[in-house]
C-alpha positions in Angstrom: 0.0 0.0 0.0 1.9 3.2 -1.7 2.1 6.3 0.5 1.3 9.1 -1.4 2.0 11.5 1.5 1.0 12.3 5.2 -0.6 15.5 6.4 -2.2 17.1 9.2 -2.0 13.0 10.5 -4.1 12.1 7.3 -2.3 9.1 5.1 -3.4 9.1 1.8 -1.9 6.0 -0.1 -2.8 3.9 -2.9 -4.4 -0.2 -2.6 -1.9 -1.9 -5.2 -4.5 -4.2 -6.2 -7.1 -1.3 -7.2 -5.5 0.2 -10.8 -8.0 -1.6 -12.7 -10.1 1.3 -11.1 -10.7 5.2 -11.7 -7.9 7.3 -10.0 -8.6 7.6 -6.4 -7.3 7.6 -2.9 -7.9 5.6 0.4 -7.3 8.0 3.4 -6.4 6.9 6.8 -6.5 8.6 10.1 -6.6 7.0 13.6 -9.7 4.1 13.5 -11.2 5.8 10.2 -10.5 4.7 6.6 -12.1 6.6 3.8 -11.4 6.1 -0.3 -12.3 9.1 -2.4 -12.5 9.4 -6.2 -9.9 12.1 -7.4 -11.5 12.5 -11.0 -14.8 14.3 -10.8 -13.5 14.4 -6.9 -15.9 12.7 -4.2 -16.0 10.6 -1.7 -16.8 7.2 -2.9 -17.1 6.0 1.4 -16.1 7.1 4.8 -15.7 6.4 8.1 -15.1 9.8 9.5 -17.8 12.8 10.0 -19.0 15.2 7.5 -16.2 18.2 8.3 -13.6 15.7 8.0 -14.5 14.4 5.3 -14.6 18.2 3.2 -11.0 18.4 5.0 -9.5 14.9 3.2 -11.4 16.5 -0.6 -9.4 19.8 0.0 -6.3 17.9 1.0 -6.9 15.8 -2.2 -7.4 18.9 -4.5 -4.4 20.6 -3.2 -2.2 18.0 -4.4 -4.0 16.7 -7.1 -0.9 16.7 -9.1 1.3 14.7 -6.4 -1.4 12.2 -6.4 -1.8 12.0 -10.3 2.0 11.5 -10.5 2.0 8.8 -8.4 -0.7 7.1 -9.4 0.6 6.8 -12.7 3.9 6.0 -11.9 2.9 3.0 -9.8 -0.1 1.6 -12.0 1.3 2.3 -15.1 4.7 1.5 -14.9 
């Protein structure tokens, strides 16, 4: 399971096994998992409440390119 990066105690990584999806990201933080679509961005599921949740989609659309980069360099290579 890729890291893409850690912030604010959020880990966003990657599932290895989920490429044959659309681009996304699981998000960890303490018990709560979440996995959010990056492309139209949503949350496909969560675990944590409502505000968190608009925290982890501006934490994905301020480094949309990070993740886009990795993504491709770890399911397309």
């Amino acid at each position: 399971m890729p890291t893409i990066i850690y912030i604010n105690g959020y880990r966003l990584f990657f599932v290895s096994f989920d490429g044959s999806e659309p681009m996304h990201v699981h998000v960890r933080k303490g018990d709560c998992h979440a996995k959010a679509w990056v492309e139209p961005l949503r949350i496909a599921w969560s675990d944590f409440k409502p505000r968190e949740n608009r925290i982890i989609l501006r934490l994905i659309r301020e480094n949309v390119n990070l993740i886009r980069q990795k993504w491709y360099d770890h399911f397309k290579a």
